[in-house]
C-alpha positions as CSV (number, residue, x, y, z in Angstrom):
1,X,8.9,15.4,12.5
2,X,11.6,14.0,14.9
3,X,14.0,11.1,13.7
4,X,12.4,9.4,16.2
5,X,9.2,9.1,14.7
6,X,10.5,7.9,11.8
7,X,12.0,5.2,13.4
8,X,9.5,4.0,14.9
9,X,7.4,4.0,11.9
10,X,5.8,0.2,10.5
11,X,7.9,-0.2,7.7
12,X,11.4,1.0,9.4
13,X,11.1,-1.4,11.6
14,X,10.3,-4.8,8.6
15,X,13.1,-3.0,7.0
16,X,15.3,-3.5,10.5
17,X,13.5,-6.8,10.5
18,X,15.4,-8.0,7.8
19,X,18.8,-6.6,8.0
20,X,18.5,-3.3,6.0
21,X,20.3,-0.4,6.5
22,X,18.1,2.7,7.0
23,X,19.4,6.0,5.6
24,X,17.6,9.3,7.2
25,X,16.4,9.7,3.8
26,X,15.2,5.9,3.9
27,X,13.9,6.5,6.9
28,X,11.7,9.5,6.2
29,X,10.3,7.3,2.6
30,X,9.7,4.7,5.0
31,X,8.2,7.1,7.6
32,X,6.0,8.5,4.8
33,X,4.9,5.2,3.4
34,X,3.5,4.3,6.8
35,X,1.3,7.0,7.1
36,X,-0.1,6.4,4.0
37,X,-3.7,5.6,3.7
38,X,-4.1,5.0,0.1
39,X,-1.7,3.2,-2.1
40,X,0.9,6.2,-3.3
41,X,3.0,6.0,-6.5
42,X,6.3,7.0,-6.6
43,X,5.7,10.8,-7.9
44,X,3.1,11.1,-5.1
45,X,5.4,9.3,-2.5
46,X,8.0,11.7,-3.8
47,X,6.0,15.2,-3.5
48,X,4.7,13.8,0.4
49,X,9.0,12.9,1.0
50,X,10.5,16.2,-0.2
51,X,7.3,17.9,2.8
52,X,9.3,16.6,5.7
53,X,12.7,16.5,3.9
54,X,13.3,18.7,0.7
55,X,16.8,17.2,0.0
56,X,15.3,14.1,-1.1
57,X,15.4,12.9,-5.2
58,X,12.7,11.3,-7.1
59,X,15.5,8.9,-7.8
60,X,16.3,8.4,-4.2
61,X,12.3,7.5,-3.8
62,X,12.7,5.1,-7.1
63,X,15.6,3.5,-5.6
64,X,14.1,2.9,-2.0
65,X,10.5,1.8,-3.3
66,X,12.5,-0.9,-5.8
67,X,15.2,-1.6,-2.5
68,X,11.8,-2.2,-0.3
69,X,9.7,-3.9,-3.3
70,X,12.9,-6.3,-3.5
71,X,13.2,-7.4,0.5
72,X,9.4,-8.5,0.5
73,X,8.5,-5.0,2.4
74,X,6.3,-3.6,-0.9
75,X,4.0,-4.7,-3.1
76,X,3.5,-3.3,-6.3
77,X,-0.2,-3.3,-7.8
78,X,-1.1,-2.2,-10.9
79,X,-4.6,-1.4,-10.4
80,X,-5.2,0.8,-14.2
81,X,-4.3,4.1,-15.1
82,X,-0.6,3.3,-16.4
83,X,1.0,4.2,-12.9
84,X,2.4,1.5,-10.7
85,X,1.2,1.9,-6.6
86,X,2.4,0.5,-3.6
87,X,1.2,-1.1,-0.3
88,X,3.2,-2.9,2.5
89,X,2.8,-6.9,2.3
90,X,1.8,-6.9,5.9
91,X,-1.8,-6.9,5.4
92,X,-3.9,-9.9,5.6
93,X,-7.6,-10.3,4.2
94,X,-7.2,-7.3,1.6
95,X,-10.1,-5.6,-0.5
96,X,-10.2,-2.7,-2.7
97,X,-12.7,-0.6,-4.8
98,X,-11.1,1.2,-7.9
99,X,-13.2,3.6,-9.3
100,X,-12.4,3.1,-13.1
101,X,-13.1,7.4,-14.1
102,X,-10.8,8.7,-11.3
103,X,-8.4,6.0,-10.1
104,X,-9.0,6.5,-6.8
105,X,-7.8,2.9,-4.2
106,X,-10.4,2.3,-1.3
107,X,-9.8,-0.3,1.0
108,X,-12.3,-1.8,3.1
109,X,-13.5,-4.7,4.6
110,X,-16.5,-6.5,5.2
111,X,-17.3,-9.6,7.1
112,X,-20.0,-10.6,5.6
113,X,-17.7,-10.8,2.4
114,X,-15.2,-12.3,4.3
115,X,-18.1,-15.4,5.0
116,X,-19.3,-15.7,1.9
117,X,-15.4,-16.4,0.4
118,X,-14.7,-18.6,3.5
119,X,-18.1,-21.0,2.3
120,X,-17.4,-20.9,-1.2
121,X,-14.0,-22.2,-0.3
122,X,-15.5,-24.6,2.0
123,X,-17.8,-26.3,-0.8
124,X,-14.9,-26.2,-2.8
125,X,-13.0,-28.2,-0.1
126,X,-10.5,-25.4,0.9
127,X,-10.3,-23.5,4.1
128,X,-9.4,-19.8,2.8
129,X,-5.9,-18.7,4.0
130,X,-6.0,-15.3,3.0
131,X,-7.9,-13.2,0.9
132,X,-7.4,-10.6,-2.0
133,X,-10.0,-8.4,-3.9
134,X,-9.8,-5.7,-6.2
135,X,-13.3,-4.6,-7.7
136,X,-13.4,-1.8,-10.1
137,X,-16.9,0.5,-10.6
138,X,-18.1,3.5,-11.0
139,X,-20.1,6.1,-8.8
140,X,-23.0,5.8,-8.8
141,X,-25.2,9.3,-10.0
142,X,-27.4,10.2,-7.0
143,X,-30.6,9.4,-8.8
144,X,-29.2,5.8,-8.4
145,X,-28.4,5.3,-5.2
């Protein structure tokens, strides 16, 4: 990977946003984070980290995930399973599907979800803003489906 990839990644450039100063190692967490299509926690984010740069501590990747989770650039979630995960607080409209045996994080979205919430607000008298969903299940056995 060249530094300037990792530059140019998402959450290098909220953390330039707001001032921070990006280390290389900071840079390659940040780089990582971005690329990210499920919700890492830090021992993942860690083993994906050390990949593109070996020198790189778990308590750099602790440090950096609380240094981002403090400037409004991560979110913690806690979605079961005694391990803490993270997502950028960029997103919008937000839903996820935590399947309670493995703890594996799917996001997806669905306007016809996204409908329904905006008319229950509505009889409720609210215009929805933004929207956040986490629903927890389990797979289905073929026979089911």
């Amino acid at each position: 990977m060249k530094t300037d990839d990792r530059l140019d990644s998402p959450i290098a450039a909220m953390c330039r946003e707001k001032g921070m100063k990006l280390t290389g190692q900071r840079r390659t967490i940040a780089h990582v984070l971005s690329e990210s299509d499920d919700h890492p926690d830090v021992e993942e984010l860690y083993r994906r980290a050390t990949a593109v740069d070996p020198r790189i501590s778990i308590a750099t990747v602790y440090r950096t995930v609380r240094l981002f989770e403090e400037n409004g650039i991560l979110r913690r979630r806690d979605f079961g399973g005694g391990r803490a995960r993270y997502e950028t607080t960029d997103h919008g409209d937000h839903f996820h599907l935590i399947d309670v045996d493995t703890g594996n994080v799917m996001e997806f979205d669905d306007e016809e979800l996204k409908a329904l919430l905006a008319g229950i607000g509505a009889r409720m008298g609210y215009e929805i803003a933004t929207t956040r969903l986490e629903l927890y299940g389990r797979r289905l056995k073929k026979k089911d489906r």
